[in-house]
C-alpha positions in Angstrom: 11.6 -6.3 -0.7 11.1 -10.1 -1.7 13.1 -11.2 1.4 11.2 -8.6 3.3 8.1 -10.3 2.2 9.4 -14.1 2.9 10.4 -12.9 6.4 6.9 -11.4 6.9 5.2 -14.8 6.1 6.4 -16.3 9.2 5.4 -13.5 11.5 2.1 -13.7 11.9 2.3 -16.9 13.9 4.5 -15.1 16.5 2.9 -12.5 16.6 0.4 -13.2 19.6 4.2 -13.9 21.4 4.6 -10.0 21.3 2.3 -7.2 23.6 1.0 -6.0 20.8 -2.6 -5.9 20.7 -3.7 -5.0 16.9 -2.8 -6.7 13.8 -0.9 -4.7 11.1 0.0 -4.8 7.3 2.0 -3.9 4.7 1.3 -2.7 0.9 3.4 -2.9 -2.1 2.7 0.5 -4.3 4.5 0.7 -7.5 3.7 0.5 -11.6 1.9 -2.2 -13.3 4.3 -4.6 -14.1 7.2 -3.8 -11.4 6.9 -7.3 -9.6 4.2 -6.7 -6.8 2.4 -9.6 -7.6 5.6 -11.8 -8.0 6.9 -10.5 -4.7 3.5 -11.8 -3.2 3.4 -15.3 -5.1 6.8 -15.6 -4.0 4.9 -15.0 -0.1 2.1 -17.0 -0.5 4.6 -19.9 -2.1 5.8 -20.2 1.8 2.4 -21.3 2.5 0.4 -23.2 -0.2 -0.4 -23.2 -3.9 0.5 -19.5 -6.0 -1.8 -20.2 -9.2 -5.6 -20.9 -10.1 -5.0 -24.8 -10.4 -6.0 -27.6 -9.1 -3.8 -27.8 -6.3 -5.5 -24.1 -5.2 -3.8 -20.8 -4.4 -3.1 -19.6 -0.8 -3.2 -15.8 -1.9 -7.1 -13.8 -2.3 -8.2 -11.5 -4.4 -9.3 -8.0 -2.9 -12.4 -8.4 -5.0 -14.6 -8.9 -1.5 -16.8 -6.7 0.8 -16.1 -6.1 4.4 -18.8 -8.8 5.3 -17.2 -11.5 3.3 -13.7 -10.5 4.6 -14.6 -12.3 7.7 -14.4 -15.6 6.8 -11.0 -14.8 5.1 -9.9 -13.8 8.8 -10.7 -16.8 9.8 -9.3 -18.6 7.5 -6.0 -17.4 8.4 -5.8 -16.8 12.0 -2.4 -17.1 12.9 -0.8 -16.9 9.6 -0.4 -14.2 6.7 -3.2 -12.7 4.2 -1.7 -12.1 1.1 -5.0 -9.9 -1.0 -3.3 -9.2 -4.3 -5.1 -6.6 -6.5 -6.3 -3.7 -3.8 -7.9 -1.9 -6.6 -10.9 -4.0 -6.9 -11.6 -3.2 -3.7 -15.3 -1.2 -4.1 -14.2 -0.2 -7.2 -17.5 1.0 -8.5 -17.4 3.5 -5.8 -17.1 7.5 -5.9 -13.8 8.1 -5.2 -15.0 9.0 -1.5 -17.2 6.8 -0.5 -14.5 4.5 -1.6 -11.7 6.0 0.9 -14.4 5.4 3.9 -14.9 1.5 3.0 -10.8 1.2 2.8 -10.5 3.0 6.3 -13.2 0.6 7.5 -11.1 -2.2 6.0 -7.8 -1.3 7.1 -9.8 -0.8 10.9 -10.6 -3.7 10.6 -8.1 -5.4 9.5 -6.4 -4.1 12.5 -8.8 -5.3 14.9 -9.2 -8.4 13.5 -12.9 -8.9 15.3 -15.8 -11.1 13.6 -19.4 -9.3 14.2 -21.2 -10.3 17.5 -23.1 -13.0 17.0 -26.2 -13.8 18.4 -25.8 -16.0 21.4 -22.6 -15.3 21.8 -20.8 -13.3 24.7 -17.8 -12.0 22.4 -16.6 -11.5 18.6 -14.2 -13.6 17.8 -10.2 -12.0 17.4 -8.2 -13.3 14.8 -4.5 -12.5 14.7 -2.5 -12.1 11.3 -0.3 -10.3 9.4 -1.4 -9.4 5.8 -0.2 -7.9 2.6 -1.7 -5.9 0.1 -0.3 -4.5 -3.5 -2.1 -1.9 -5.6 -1.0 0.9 -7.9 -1.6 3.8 -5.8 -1.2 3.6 -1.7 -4.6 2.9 0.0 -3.2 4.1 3.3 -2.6 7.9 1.4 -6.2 7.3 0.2 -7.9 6.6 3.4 -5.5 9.7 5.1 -7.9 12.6 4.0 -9.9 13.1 7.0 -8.3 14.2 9.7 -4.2 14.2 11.2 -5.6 11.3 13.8 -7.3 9.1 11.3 -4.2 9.6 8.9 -1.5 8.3 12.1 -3.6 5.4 13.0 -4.3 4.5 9.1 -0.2 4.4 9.2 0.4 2.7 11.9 -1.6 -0.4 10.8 -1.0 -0.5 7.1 2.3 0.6 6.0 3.6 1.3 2.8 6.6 -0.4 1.2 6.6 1.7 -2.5 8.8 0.4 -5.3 10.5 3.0 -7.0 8.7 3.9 -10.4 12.4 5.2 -11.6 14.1 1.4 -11.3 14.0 -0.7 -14.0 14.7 -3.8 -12.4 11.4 -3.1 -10.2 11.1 -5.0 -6.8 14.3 -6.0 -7.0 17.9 -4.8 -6.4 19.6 -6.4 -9.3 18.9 -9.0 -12.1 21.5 -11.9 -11.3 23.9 -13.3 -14.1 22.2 -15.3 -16.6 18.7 -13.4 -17.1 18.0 -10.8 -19.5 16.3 -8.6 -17.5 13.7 -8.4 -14.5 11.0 -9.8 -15.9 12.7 -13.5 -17.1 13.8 -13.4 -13.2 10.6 -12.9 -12.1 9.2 -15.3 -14.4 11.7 -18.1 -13.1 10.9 -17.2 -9.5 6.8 -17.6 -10.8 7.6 -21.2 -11.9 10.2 -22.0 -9.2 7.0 -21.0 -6.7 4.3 -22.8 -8.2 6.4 -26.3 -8.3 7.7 -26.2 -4.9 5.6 -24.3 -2.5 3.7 -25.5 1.2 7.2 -26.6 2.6 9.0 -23.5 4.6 5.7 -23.5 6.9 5.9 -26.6 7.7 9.7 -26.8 8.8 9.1 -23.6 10.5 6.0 -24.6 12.3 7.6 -27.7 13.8 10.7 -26.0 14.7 8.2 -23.3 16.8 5.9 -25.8 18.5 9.3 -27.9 19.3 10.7 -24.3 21.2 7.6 -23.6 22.6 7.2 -26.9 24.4 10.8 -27.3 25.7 11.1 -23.6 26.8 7.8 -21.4 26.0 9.7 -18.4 28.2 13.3 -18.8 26.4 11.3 -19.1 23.6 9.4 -15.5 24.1 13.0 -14.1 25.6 14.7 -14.4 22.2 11.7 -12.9 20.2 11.7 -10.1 22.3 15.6 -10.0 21.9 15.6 -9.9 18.2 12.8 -7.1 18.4 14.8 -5.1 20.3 17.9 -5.3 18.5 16.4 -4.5 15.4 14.4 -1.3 17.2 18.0 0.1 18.3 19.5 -0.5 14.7 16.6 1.1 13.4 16.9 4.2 16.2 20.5 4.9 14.9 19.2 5.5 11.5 20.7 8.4 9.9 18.2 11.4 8.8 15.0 9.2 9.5 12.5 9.7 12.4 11.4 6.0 14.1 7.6 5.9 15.1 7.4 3.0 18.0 4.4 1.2 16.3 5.9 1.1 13.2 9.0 0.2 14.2 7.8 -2.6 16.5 6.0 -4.1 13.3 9.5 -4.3 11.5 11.0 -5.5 14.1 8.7 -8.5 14.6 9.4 -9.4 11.0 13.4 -9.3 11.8 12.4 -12.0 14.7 10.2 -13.6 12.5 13.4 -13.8 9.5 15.7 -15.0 12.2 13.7 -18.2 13.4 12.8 -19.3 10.3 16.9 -19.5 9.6 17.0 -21.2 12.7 14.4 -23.8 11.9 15.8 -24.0 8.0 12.9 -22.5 6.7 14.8 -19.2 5.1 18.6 -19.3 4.2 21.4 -19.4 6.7 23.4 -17.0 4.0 20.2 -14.2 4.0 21.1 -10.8 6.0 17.1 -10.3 7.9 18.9 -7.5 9.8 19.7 -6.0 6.3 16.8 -6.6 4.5 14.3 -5.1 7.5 16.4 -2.5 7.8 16.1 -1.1 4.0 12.3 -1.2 3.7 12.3 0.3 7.1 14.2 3.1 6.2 12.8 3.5 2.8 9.2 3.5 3.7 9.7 6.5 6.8 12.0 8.5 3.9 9.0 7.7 0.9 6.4 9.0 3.7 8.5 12.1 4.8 9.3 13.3 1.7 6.4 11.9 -0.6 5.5 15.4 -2.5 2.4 17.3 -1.6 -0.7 17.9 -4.1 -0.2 21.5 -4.2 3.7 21.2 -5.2 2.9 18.8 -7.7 -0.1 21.1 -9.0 2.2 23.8 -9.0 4.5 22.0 -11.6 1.5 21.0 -13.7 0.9 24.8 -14.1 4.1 25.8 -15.3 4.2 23.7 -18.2 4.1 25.4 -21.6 0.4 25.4 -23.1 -1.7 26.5 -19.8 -4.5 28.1 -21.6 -5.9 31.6 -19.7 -9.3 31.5 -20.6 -9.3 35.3 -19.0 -6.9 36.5 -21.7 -8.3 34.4 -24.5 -12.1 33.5 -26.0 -13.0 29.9 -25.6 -11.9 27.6 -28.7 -13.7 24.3 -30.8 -10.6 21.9 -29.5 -11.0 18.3 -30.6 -10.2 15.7 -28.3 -6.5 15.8 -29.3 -5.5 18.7 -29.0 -7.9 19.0 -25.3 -5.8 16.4 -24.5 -2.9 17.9 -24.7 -3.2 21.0 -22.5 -1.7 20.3 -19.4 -4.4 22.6 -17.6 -7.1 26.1 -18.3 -7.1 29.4 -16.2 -10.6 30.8 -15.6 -12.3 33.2 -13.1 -15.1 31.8 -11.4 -18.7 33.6 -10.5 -17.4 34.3 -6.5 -14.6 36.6 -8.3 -11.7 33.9 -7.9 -9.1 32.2 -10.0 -9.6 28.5 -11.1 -6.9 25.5 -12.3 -8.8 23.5 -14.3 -7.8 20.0 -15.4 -8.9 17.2 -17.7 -9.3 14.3 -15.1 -7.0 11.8 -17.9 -4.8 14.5 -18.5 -4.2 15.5 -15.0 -3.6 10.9 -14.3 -0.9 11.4 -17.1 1.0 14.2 -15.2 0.0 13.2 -11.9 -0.7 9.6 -10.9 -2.8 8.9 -8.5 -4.0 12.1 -8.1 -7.1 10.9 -6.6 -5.4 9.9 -3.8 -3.3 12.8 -3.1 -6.2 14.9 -3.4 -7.7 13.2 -0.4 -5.0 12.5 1.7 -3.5 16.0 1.1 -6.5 17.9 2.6 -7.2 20.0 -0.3 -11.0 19.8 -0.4 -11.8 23.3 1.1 -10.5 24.4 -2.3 -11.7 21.4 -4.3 -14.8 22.5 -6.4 -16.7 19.5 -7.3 -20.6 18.1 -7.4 -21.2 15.5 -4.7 -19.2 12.6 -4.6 -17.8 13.3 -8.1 -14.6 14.9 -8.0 -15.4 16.9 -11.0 -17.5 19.5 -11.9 -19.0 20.9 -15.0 -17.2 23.7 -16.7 -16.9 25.6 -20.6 -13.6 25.3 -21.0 -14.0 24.9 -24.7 -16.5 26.5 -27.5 -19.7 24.1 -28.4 -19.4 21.9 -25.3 -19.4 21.3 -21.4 -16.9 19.1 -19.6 -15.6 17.5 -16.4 -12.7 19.2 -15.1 -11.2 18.8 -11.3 -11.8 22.5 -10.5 -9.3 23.7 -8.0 -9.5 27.0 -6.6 -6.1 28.8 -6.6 -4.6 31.7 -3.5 -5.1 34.6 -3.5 -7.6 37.3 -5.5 -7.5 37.6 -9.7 -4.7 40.0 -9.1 
């Protein structure tokens, strides 16, 4: 995933070379602490300054509107946006209302366009590549709506997930001499904020050098590499290719390949590899990423599920509410409720708020407005909010 990354950073200044017409991007989903925000230092380290010094940063922070993310396409038409902490993007937000600001964003994003301005007989276009990292995938949040909207929310932001089950996080192994991950990543950290600004240059040079001795050879091998990488990535074993996304890939494996050519990535680095394994792990993650309603399913089957049909309601204290994974209860229309404490149901199922959306669930989603709880006596002397989801089928 980090050479993934490095490779990406040099695609966004070919990619006007290539017939695509929309910009695209990739997010890093994983834990806190798995190396997201290492794998994009190590990015941004390509370009400019990775801390809050002095010297400046060349990554953002997603702690913007939509309005004041134009000026940040500007900024970096024709290179990568690296926006590290998605979740402060209109945080404050109902969980909903949220989703439709992200699918703005990512639209956006996509297009690249500035607002019309007055006077003036066009918006501006910017082209870029960006990166994203966040806890739980923004593209499965935005993907609620309708089959359509959930393609094209694919298509331009695609999600590269670190497994939560892998200790060594982001990456593959922890080379001989480090204790674990994290002294690795720590020595990457350092390693980036002493020597960044260089591979851009190198690689920048070598394409303006190409361009102006042969800009058709120059297009020819681009479109060469693409296409090499799009049948590698067609003979795939038990994974489907979608042309979009696979044309993204591929213009990072072009992307890798110059900058060995121009000395701005290793000569000993396998692109080929390295595209290849995100590739194929993202379109396995996505096609077997479980449902809401399986996941559910194994919530209620969990020792403890208090019926609340077969049993009079109890004084719980916190603790001990806590601890029930979920409550049974027959509603006024004559049907049969799962009940769940919101921070319960995050322990058992993270990110639930963005499976809920994305899985289409809401015709049996109880809830008041743009809460996604509702009020319900679930326990003797007091209301709560519970996400209130109504089960198949009758009582019996």
């Amino acid at each position: 995933l980090p050479m993934f990354l490095l490779m990406t950073a040099f695609a966004a200044p070919i990619l006007e070379f290539t017939g695509r017409s929309e910009n695209f991007g990739f997010e890093i989903v994983g834990r806190p602490g798995c190396g997201k925000s290492t794998s994009q230092l190590l990015m941004a380290s390509v370009l400019g300054g990775t801390r809050n010094t002095d010297s400046g940063k060349y990554w953002i922070a997603f702690d913007t509107t939509l309005d004041g993310l134009e000026s940040a396409m500007s900024e970096h038409s024709g290179l990568p946006m690296i926006i590290n902490e998605a979740n402060l993007f209109y945080a404050h937000l109902a969980q909903r209302a949220r989703a439709t600001q992200l699918k703005a964003l990512v639209f956006k994003l996509g297009q690249g366009h500035d607002k019309r301005r007055f006077g003036a007989e066009r918006p501006q276009t910017h082209r870029f590549v960006y990166v994203t990292s966040s806890n739980v995938s923004l593209a499965m949040m935005i993907a609620g709506e309708n089959v359509a909207v959930a393609d094209a929310a694919f298509d331009r932001l695609m999600t590269l997930e670190v497994p939560s089950d892998r200790f060594t996080g982001v990456f593959d192994f922890v080379p001989k001499g480090y204790a674990d991950a994290e002294a690795f990543a720590n020595r990457q950290e350092t390693a980036a904020n002493k020597h960044h600004g260089h591979a851009i240059r190198r690689f920048l040079a070598g394409l303006v050098d190409d361009r102006a001795l042969g800009e058709r050879g120059l297009f020819r091998q681009i479109a060469k590499d693409m296409e090499m990488f799009r049948t590698k990535a067609a003979s795939l074993e038990g994974v489907s290719s979608t042309g979009r996304v696979a044309e993204a890939f591929a213009l990072v494996y072009a992307a890798g390949k110059l900058a060995q050519r121009y000395g701005a990535l290793p000569d000993n680095w396998h692109c080929g590899w390295a595209a290849l394994a995100c590739y194929r792990q993202m379109l396995e993650m996505s096609e077997h990423r479980p449902n809401f309603d399986l996941l559910l399913g194994a919530v209620l089957r969990k020792p403890g599920v208090v019926d609340l049909d077969c049993s009079s309601l109890e004084r719980f204290d916190d603790t001990a509410f806590a601890a029930i994974p979920a409550f049974l209860k027959t509603n006024q229309s004559g049907r049969r409720e799962a009940l769940f404490h919101p921070p319960t149901l995050e322990e058992a199922i993270p990110g639930w708020k963005a499976l809920i959306n994305a899985d289409g669930v809401r015709a049996v989603h109880t809830h008041d407005g743009d809460r996604l709880t509702k009020k319900r006596h679930v326990r003797s002397g007091t209301t709560d909010r519970m996400v209130c989801i109504v089960l198949p089928g009758d009582k019996n």
